[in-house]
VOGU-3710 file (C-alpha; in Angstrom, 3 decimals, decimal comma):
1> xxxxxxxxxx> 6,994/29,721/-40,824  8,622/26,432/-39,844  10,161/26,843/-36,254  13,923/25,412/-35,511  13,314/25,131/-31,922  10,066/25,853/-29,273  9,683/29,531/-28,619  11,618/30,567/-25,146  8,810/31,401/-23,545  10,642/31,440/-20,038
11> xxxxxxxxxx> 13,184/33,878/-21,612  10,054/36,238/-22,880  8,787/36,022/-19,773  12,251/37,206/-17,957  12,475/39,671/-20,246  9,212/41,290/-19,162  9,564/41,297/-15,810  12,755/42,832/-15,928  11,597/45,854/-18,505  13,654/44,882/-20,701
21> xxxxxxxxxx> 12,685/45,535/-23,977  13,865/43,367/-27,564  14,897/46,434/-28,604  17,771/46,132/-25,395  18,431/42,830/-26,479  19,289/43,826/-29,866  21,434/46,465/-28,735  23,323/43,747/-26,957  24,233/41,324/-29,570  24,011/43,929/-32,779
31> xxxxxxxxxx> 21,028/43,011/-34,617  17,366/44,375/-35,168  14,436/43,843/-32,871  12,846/41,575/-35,884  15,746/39,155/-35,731  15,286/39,281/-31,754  11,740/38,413/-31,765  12,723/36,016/-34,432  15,088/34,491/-31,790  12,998/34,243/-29,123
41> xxxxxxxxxx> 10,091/33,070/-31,335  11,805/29,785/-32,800  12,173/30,831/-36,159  16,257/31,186/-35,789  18,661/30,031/-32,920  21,223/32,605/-30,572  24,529/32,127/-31,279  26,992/31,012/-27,968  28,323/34,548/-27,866  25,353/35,952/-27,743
51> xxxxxxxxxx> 23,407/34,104/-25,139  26,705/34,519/-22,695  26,519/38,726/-24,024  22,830/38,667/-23,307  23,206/36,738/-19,900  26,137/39,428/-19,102  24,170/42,493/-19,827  21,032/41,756/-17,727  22,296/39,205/-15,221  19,850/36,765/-17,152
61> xxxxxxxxxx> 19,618/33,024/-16,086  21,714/31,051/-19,022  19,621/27,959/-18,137  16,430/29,897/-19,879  17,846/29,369/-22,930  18,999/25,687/-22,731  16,273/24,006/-20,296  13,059/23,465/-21,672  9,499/25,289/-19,762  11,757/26,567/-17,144
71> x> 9,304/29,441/-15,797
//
């Protein structure tokens, strides 16, 4: 599978020290847990409006998605 951006491994990381499971995420911005993990993996991208619904939701840092190895 050809990736259209690295992984967001600092967002993964968030995610699991918050509890917060893909399946919450999904919730959030109305999609499955495979597109989520998809996301996060680099296979697809998040959309504006759902990086600022996702960041909204769990009080998550936007710069995880837009700065790169921020742990």
């Amino acid at each position: 599978m050809k990736l259209k951006h690295e992984p967001y491994t600092a967002f993964k990381r968030w995610l699991a020290g918050q509890g917060i499971i893909y399946k919450d995420v999904a919730t959030v911005i109305g999609c499955t847990e495979s597109t989520v993990m998809q996301k996060i993996g680099g296979a697809s991208d998040f959309y504006a409006n759902e990086v600022q619904a996702i960041c909204n939701a769990f009080g998550c840092p936007m710069r995880l998605f837009f700065e790169a190895d921020v742990a």
